[in-house]
C-alpha positions, -999 to +999 in steps of 0.1 A: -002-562+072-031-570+094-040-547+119-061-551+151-088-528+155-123-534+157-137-505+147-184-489+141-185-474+159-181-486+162-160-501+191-123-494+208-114-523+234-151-520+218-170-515+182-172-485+164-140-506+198-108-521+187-084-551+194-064-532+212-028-542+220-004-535+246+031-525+234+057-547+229+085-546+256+111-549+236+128-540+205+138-565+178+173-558+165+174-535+135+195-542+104+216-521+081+201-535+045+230-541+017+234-521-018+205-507-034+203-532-062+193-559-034+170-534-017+153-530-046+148-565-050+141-569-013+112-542-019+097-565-043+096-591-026+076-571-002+055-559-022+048-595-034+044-610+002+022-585+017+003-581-017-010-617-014-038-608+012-037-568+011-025-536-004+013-528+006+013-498+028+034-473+024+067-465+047+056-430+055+018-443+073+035-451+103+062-433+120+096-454+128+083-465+165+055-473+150+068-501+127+090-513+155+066-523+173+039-533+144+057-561+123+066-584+153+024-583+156+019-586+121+045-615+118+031-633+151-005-630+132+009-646+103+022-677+121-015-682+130-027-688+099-029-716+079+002-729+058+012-706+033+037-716+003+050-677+005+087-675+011+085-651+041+109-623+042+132-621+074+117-604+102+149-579+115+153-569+077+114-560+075+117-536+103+143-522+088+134-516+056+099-498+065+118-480+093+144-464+074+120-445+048+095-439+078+091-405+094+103-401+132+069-381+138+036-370+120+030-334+117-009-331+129-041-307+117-038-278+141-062-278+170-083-254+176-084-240+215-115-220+213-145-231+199-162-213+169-197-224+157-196-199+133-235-194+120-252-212+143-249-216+180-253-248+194-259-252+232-245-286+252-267-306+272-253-334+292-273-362+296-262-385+327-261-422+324-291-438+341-280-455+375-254-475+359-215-478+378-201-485+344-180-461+324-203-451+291-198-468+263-221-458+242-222-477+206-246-467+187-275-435+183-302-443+161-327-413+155-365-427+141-384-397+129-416-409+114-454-401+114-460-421+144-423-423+165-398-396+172-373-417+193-335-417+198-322-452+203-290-462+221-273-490+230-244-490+258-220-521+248-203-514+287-232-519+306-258-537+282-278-507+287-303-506+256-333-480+252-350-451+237-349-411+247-384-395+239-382-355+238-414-346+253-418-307+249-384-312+245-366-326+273-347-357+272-365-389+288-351-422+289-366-457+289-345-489+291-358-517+268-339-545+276-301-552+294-282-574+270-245-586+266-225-561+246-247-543+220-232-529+195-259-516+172-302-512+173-328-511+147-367-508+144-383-531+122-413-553+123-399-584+117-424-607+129-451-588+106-475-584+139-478-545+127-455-539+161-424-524+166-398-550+169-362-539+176-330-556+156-297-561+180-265-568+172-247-579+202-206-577+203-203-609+229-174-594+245-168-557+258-131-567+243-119-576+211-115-614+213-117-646+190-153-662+202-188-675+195-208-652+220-220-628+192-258-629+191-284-615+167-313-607+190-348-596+182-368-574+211-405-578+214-432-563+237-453-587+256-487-571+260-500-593+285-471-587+308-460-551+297-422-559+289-401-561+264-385-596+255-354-610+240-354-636+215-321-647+200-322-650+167-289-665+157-263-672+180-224-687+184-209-660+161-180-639+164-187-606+175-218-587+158-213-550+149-240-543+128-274-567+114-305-550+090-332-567+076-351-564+042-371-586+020-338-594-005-357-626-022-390-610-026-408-636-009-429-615+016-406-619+048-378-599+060-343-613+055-308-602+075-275-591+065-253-596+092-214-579+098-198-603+121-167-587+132-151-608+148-112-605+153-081-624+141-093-657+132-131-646+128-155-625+112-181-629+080-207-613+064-241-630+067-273-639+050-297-650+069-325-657+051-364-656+066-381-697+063-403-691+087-435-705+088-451-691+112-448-653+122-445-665+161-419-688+150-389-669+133-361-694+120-331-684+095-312-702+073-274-685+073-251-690+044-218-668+043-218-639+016-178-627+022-154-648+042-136-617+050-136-603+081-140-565+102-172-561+082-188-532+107-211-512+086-246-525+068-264-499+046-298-507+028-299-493+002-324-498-036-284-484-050-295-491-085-326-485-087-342-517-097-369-525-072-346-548-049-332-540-015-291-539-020-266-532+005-231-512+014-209-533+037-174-515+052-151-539+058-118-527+082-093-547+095-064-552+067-091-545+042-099-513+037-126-515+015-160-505+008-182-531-015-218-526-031-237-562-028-261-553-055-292-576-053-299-602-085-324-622-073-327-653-051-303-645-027-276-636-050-260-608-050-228-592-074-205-571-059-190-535-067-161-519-048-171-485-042-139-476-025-102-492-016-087-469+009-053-465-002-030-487+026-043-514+052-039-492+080-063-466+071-081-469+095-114-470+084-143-460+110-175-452+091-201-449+065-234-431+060-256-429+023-264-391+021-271-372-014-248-346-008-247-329-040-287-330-041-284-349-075-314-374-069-287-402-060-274-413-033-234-409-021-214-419+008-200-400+040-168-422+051-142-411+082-113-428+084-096-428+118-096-454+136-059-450+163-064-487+183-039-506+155-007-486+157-018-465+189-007-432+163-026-401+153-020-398+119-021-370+094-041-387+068-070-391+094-104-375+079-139-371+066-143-381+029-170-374+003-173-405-017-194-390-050-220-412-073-215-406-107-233-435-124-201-459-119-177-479-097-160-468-077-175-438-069-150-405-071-134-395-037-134-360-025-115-351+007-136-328+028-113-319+062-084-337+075-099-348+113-074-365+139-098-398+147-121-391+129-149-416+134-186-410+128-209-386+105-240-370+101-255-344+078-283-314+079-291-283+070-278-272+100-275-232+088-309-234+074-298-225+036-311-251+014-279-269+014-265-297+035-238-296+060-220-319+080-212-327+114-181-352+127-170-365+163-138-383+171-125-410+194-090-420+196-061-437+221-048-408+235-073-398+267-047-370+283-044-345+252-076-323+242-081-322+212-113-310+186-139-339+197-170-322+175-172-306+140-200-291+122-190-284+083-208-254+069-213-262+027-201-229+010-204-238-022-209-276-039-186-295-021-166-263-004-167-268+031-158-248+062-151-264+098-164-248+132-154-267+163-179-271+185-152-291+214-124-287+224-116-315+257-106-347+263-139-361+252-139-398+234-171-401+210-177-429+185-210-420+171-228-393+163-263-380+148-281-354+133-325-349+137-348-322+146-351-333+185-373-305+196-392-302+163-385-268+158-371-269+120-340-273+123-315-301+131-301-308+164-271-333+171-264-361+197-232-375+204-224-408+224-199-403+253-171-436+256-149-436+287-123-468+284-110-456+315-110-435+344-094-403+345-085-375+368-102-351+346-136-370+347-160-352+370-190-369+358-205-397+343-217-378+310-232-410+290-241-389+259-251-350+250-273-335+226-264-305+213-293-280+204-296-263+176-304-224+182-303-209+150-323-176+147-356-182+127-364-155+101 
């Protein structure tokens, strides 16, 4: 089974946005399958078909409409690929034999109506998008707190809107950078080794999900002598870019990239595109393919081992499911470790983050799993995920709270107690129910957690992140706002919020 999301954030008809399908109009014919001796050996040969690119998901993931309306896709994707020696299984009897052991409806995490922030009381501030007409889409929050920068990032993949929020005694004050395409994700780095800010894009090349060559890698630089910032495309004719980080993975002095190229049905990679430049005002990469799978959304850096050289974490979606250590071995080459197969191939997948959560001097994963754009179902099995390093792969998984589209995380010490908590938003197809958009965790005890809604609306929010805004000691949130379209309900253009922290110092 393929499905047809997108996903980081991230992405609906976007990143973290989602190929998005419309309903079929009508039904293929069901079937009444014959004795169970031949539906036992129709469910291995099942099992064998869909096991050739995939795991075979279960009956129960989907509810009978559901699968009605997802194997004609699934079988019309298949016809697209290239020739296959697979005998493939009648269509009519495929319905049937996943609809007749699905459920007719998923029973759902209760909602919670009234907010309760429990310990700490967090205040909304709605910040209003900039002078843009277009409906937020925000992509992607990137918090830099360092000696010398305290900056929020963002990039809007609706409107091309890319920029920084400064918090000057503070209050919230935005400064566009640059107006691209359809970014999907920024990062600071210096790639150019001038000992200035540079700032890293990946750019989607299409608000939608589509099969194309308009993703861009993108590099923004500030001209001195005429007081702008610059765009220089780095690499260009790919399929859509979610994410793209840099590090020095050959140890020769420069600053290579990983690149997740999204893509769609037909493409999507993950990238290396390794630094030959010979001069630092004359940036050139040489790309060679690392995993010819696509739905890679997610790049972490990450020294995972220990050993002195950059590695990376790379979530791949899509069909896949799967999260995969690249650890670094030198010259470009790089072994990989699955860290995690979700359990079907329409999990969902929607994030990861590296977090030491258990304060164990390594590092461990925050994963959400909820992406809705595939089957257009909110699904019980939706939720954040604790994915624990104990010195081996794959790393153990701990459920943490069942969330319904669940799609981003963060973490802080958001009580102030010495231990770290976590915070969650959501984003999913369904714009008319309200539903529990934001959740803080409160750690109990090691790995006991307790969830305080902070929302309860309509509201759609792919990303979310956690930093000390108004440098006050304690962390504060912000949550990107995306609007895929108009609504009755919708009184204002609210492009993202931040969410102050008010805890009581003692």
């Amino acid at each position: 089974m393929r499905s047809d999301r997108f996903c980081h954030f991230l992405f609906l008809v976007m990143l973290t946005a989602c190929g998005k399908q419309e309903p079929l109009a009508d039904k293929p014919a069901e079937v009444t399958l014959p004795a169970d001796s031949h539906f036992q050996e129709f469910h291995a040969e099942i099992q064998n078909f869909c096991s050739h690119c995939h795991r075979c998901p279960d009956p129960g993931v989907l509810t009978k409409e559901a699968w009605r309306m997802q194997i004609p896709r699934e079988y019309a994707h298949f016809e697209q690929a290239p020739g296959s020696s697979l005998r493939v299984p009648p269509q009519s009897e495929v319905i049937q034999y996943f609809v007749s052991q699905a459920p007719e409806h998923h029973d759902l995490p209760k909602q919670h109506a009234s907010p309760d922030s429990g310990p700490v009381r967090f205040r909304k501030q709605v910040i209003p998008q900039s002078g843009s007409k277009a409906l937020p889409a925000i992509s992607h929050l990137n918090w830099i707190d360092t000696n010398s920068s305290h900056e929020l990032f963002l990039t809007d993949m609706g409107s091309g809107e890319t920029g920084r929020i400064r918090f000057d005694a503070g209050q919230p004050e935005y400064e566009p950078l640059a107006k691209l395409k359809h970014p999907a994700h920024i990062e600071r780095v210096d790639l150019n080794q001038d000992q200035q800010d540079d700032y890293l894009i990946a750019d989607l090349g299409s608000f939608g999900p589509e099969d194309h060559n308009r993703g861009t890698v993108s590099l923004l630089t500030f001209n001195k002598k005429t007081h702008s910032w610059q765009t220089q495309i780095l690499q260009d004719h790919l399929g859509r870019v979610a994410d793209a980080k840099a590090a020095d993975f050959d140890a020769d002095g420069d600053l290579d990239l990983i690149v997740a190229e999204f893509g769609w049905h037909k493409t999507g990679r993950l990238l290396y595109l390794e630094n030959i430049s010979h001069a630092k005002d004359e940036l050139k990469f040489e790309l060679r393919v690392l995993d010819i799978r696509h739905g890679a959304s997610h790049v972490l850096i990450t020294d995972w081992n220990k050993d002195g050289r950059p590695d990376f974490i790379t979530l791949f979606s899509q069909e896949h499911e799967i999260i995969v250590a690249f650890l670094n071995e030198g010259n470009g080459q790089f072994r990989k470790e699955t860290i995690y197969q979700a359990p079907d191939p329409a999990y969902g997948s929607s994030s990861i983050a590296l977090v030491d959560l258990d304060q164990d001097d390594d590092l461990d994963l925050l994963y959400t799993n909820g992406d809705t754009m595939d089957s257009f179902e909110l699904r019980p099995s939706h939720s954040l995920q604790w994915l624990e390093n104990k010195g081996e792969f794959p790393l153990t998984h701990h459920p943490v709270a069942p969330l319904t589209g669940a799609y981003c995380a963060t973490h802080g010490d958001f009580d102030g107690d010495g231990d770290i908590d976590l915070a969650a938003c959501t984003m999913t197809w369904d714009y008319q129910v309200p539903r529990n958009t934001i959740v803080w965790y409160e750690q109990l005890s090691p790995g006991k957690f307790l969830a305080h809604p902070l929302d309860y609306s309509m509201g759609q929010h792919p990303v979310i992140t956690a930093g000390d805004f108004d440098g006050d000691g304690d962390p504060d949130l912000a949550v990107g706002n995306f609007e895929g379209r108009e609504t009755d309900q919708r009184d204002k253009q609210e492009w993202f919020s931040i969410w102050w922290n008010e805890r009581p110092v003692n």
